[in-house]
C-alpha beads as a LAMMPS data file, in Angstrom:
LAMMPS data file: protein, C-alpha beads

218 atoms
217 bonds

1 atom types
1 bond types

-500.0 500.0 xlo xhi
-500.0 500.0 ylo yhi
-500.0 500.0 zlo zhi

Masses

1 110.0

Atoms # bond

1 1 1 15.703 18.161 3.789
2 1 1 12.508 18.189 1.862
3 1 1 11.066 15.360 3.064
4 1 1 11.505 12.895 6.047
5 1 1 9.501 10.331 8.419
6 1 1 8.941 10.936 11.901
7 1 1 8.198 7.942 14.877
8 1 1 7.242 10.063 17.848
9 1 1 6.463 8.573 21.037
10 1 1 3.715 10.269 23.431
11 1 1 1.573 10.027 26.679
12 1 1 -1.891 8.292 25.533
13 1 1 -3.859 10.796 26.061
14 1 1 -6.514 13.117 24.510
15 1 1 -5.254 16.168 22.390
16 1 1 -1.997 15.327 21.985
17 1 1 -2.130 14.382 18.144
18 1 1 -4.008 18.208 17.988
19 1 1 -0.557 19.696 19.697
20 1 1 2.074 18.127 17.058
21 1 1 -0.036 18.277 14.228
22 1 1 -0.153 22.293 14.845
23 1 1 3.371 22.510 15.311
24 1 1 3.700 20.996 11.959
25 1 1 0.888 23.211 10.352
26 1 1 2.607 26.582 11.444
27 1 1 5.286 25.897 9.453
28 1 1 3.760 24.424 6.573
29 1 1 4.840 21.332 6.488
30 1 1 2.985 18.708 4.621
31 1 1 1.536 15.203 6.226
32 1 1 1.260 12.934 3.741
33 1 1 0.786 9.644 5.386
34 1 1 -0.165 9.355 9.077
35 1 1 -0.208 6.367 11.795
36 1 1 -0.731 6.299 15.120
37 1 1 -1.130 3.101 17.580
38 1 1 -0.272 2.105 21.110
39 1 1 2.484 0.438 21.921
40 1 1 3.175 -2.716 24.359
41 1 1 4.341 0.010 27.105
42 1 1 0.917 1.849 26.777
43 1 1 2.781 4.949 25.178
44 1 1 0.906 6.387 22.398
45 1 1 2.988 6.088 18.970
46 1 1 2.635 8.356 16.116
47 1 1 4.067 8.068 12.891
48 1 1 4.034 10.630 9.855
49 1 1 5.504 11.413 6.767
50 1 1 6.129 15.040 6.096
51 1 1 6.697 17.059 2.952
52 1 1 7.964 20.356 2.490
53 1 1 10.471 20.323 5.713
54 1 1 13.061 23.250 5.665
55 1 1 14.344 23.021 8.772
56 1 1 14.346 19.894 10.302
57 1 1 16.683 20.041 13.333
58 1 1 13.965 22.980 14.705
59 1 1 10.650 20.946 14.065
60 1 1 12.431 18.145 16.246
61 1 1 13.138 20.313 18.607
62 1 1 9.961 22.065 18.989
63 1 1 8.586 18.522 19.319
64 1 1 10.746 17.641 22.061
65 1 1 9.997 20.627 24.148
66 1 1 6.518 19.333 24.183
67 1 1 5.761 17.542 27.510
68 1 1 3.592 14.869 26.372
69 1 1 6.473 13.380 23.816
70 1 1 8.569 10.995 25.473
71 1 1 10.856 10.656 22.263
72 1 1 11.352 11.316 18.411
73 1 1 13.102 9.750 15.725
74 1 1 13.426 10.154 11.797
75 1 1 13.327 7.505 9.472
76 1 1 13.025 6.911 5.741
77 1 1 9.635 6.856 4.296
78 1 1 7.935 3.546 4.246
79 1 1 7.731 4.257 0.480
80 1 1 11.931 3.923 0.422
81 1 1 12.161 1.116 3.045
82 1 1 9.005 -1.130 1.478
83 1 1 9.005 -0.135 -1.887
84 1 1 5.295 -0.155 -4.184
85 1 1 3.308 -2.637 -2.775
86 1 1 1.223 -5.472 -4.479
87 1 1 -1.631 -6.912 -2.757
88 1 1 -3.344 -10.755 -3.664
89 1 1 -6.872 -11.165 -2.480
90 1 1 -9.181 -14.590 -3.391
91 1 1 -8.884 -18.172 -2.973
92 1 1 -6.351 -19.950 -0.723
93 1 1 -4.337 -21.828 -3.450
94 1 1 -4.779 -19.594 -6.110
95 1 1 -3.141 -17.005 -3.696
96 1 1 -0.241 -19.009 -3.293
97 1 1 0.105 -19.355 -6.636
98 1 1 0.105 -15.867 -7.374
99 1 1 2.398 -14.830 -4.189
100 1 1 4.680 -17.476 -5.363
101 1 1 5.152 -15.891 -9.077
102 1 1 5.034 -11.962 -7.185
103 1 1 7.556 -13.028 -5.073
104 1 1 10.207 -14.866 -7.000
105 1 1 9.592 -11.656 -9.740
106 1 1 9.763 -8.802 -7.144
107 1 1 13.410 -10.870 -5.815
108 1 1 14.734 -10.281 -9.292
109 1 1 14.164 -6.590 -9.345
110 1 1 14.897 -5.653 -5.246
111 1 1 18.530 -7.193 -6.256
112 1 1 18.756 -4.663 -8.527
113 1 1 17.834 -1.637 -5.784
114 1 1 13.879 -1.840 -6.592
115 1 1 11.239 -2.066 -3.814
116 1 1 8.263 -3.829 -4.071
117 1 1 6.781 -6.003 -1.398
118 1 1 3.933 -8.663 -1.542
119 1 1 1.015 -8.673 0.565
120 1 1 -1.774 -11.235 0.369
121 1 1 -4.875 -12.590 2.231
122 1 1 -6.625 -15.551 1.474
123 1 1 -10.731 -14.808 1.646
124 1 1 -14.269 -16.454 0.518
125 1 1 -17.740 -14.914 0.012
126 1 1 -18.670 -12.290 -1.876
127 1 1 -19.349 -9.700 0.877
128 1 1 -16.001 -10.581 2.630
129 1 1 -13.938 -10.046 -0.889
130 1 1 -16.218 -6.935 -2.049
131 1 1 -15.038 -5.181 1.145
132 1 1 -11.354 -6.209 1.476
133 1 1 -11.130 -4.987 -2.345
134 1 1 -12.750 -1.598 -1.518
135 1 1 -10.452 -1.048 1.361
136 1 1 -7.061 -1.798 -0.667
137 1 1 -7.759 2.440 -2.136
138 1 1 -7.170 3.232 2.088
139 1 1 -3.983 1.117 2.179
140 1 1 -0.549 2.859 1.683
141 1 1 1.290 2.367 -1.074
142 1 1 -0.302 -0.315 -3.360
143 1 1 0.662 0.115 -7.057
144 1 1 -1.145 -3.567 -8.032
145 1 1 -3.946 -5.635 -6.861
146 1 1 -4.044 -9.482 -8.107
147 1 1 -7.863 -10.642 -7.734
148 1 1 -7.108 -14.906 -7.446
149 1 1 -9.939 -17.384 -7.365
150 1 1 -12.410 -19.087 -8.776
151 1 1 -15.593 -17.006 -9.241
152 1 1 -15.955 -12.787 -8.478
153 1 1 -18.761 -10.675 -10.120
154 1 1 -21.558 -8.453 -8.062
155 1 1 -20.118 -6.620 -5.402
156 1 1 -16.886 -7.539 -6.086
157 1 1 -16.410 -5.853 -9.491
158 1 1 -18.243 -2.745 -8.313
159 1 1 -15.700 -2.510 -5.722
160 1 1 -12.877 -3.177 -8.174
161 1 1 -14.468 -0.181 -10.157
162 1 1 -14.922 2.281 -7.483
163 1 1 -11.476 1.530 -6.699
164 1 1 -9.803 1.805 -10.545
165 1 1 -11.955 5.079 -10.397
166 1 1 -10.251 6.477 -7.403
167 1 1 -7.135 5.333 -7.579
168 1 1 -4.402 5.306 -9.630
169 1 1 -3.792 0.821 -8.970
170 1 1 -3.507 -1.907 -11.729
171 1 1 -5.558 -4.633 -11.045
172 1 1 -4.644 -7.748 -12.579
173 1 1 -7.193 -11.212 -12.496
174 1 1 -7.011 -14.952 -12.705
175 1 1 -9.234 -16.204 -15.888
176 1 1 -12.036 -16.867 -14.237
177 1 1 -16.134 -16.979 -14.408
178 1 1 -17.712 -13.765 -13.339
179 1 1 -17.733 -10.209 -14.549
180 1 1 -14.711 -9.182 -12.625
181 1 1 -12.673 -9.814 -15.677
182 1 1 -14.784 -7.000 -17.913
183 1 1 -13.084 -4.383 -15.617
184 1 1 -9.456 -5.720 -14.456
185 1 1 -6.787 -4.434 -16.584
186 1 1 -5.066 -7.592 -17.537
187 1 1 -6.434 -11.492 -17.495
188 1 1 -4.212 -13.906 -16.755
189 1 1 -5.339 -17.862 -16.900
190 1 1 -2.002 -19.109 -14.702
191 1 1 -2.019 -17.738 -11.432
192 1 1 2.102 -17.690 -11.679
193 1 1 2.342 -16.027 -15.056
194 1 1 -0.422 -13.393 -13.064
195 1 1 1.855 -12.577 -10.329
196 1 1 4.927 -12.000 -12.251
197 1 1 2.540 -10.113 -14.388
198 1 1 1.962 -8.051 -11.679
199 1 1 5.457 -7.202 -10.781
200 1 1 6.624 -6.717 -13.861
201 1 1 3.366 -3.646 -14.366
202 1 1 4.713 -1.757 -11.782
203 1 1 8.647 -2.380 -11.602
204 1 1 10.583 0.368 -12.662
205 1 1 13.053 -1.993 -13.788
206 1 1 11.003 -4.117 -16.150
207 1 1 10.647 -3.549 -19.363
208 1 1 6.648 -3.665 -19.852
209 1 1 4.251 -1.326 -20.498
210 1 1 0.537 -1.940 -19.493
211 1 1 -1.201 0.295 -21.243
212 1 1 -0.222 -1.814 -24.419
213 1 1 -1.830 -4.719 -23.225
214 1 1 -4.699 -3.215 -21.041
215 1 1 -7.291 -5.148 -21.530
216 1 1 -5.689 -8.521 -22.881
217 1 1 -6.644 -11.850 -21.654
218 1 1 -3.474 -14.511 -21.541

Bonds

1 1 1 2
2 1 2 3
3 1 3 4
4 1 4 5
5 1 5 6
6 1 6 7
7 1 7 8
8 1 8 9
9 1 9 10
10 1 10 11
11 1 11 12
12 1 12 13
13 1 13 14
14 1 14 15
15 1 15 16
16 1 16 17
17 1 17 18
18 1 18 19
19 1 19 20
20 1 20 21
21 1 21 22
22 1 22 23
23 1 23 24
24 1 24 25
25 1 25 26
26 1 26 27
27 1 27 28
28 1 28 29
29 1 29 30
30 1 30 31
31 1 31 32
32 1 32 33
33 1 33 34
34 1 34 35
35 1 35 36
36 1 36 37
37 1 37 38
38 1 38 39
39 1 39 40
40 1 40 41
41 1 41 42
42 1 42 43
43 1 43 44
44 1 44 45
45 1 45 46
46 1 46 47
47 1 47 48
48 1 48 49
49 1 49 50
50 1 50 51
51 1 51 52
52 1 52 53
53 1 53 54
54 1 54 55
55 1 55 56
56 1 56 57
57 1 57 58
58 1 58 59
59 1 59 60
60 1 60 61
61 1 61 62
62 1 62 63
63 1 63 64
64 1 64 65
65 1 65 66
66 1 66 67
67 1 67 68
68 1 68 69
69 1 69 70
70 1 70 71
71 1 71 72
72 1 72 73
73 1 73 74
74 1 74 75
75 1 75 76
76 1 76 77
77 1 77 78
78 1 78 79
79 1 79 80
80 1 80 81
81 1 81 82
82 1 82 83
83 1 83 84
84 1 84 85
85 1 85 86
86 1 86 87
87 1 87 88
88 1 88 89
89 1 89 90
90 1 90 91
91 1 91 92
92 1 92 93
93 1 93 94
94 1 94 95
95 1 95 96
96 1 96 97
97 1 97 98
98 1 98 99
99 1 99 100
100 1 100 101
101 1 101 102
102 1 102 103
103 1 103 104
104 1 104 105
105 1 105 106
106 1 106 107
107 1 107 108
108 1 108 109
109 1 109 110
110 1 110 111
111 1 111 112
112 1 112 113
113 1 113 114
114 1 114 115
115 1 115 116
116 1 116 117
117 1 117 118
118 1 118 119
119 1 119 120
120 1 120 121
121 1 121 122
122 1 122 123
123 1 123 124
124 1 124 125
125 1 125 126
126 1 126 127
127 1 127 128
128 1 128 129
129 1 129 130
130 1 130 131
131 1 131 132
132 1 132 133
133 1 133 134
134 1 134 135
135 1 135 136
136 1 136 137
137 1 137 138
138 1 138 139
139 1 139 140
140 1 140 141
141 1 141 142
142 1 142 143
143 1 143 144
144 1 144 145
145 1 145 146
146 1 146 147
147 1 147 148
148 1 148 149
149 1 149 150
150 1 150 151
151 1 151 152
152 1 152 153
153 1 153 154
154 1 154 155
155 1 155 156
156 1 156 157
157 1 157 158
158 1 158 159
159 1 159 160
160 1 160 161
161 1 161 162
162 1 162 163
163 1 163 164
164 1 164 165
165 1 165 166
166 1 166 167
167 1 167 168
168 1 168 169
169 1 169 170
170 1 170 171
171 1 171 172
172 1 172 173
173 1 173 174
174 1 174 175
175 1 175 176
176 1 176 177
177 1 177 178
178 1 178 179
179 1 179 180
180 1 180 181
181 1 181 182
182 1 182 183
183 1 183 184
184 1 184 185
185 1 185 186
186 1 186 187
187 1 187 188
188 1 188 189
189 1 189 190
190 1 190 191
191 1 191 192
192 1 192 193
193 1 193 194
194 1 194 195
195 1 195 196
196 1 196 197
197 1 197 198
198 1 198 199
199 1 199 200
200 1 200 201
201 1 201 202
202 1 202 203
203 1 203 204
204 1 204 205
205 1 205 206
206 1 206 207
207 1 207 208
208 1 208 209
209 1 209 210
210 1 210 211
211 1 211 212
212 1 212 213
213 1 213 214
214 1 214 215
215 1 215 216
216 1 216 217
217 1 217 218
């Protein structure tokens, strides 16, 4: 097994991400996504994906021995279960709009064995948009973000640069005043055609190519 996901569940306490992320290093393992929370029960949770795993049935084991794990179990990535994901960000009605073409797009490929899920969040004000946009680049997984309202310039395009520059994400956006739509990759004036649009970027499935129309209002 090269590479698998791990749920471990721990004692909440201090240095106990420090222990199993050392057993993990000595054997040169890979973490390539990491997430750790509390559960209901007070337990701390940890979950990783790992790279680079050549024996896995002795890193569990090693694990278990530990006496601040409580339990471990292997999954499939998030990346298998979920799929690429698409965030919407703007206006309440455009989003629906948009989530209602994403969805009804990303059902006609998932049929077909594709992933992709749909994630949106209806938002106002520049500040509030400008920082939701930035923080899309720390999410997992996003292939696409769909920028839906009625107005976005300042902040919010230097966001959507810093973004484009960091990451390797298509950003689509409604026709709409504002200078956001000098640095998305595709304009779309109906916010349905936009999130099919989207979909259809990153689907493996689709027959599209964005860099042909990079750049193209429609």
């Amino acid at each position: 097994m090269s590479s698998a996901a791990l749920s471990i569940k721990t004692v909440e306490r201090p240095g106990v991400l420090s222990e199993i992320t050392g057993m993990i290093a000595s054997r040169n393992i890979n973490i390539t996504y990491a997430h750790l929370y509390v559960e209901r029960d007070g337990h701390g949770s940890i979950y990783m994906e790992l790279e680079d795993v050549e024996d896995m049935e002795s890193l569990l084991d090693e694990i278990r021995s530990s006496k601040t794990v409580v339990d471990v179990r292997v999954h499939r990535s998030l990346e298998e279960i979920y799929g690429k994901r698409i965030i919407i960000i703007g206006g309440g009605a455009q989003v629906s709009q948009v989530a209602m073409g994403a969805i009804s797009e990303a059902d006609r490929h998932n049929i077909r064995g594709e992933r992709i899920s749909i994630d949106t969040i209806p938002l106002v004000g520049e500040a509030e948009l400008a920082e939701a946009v930035s923080a899309v680049g720390r999410l997992p997984r996003v292939a696409a973000l769909v920028l839906a309202g009625s107005l976005m310039g300042g902040e919010i395009t230097r966001a959507v640069e810093r973004v484009k520059s960091e990451h390797d994400i298509i950003v689509i956006s409604l026709n709409m005043p504002g200078s956001v739509t000098d640095v998305a990759d595709l304009v779309v004036t109906d916010p349905i055609q936009a999130g099919v649009m989207s979909v259809m970027a990153v689907a493996d499935t689709a027959v599209f190519n964005i860099e042909k129309v990079r750049g193209e209002k429609f």
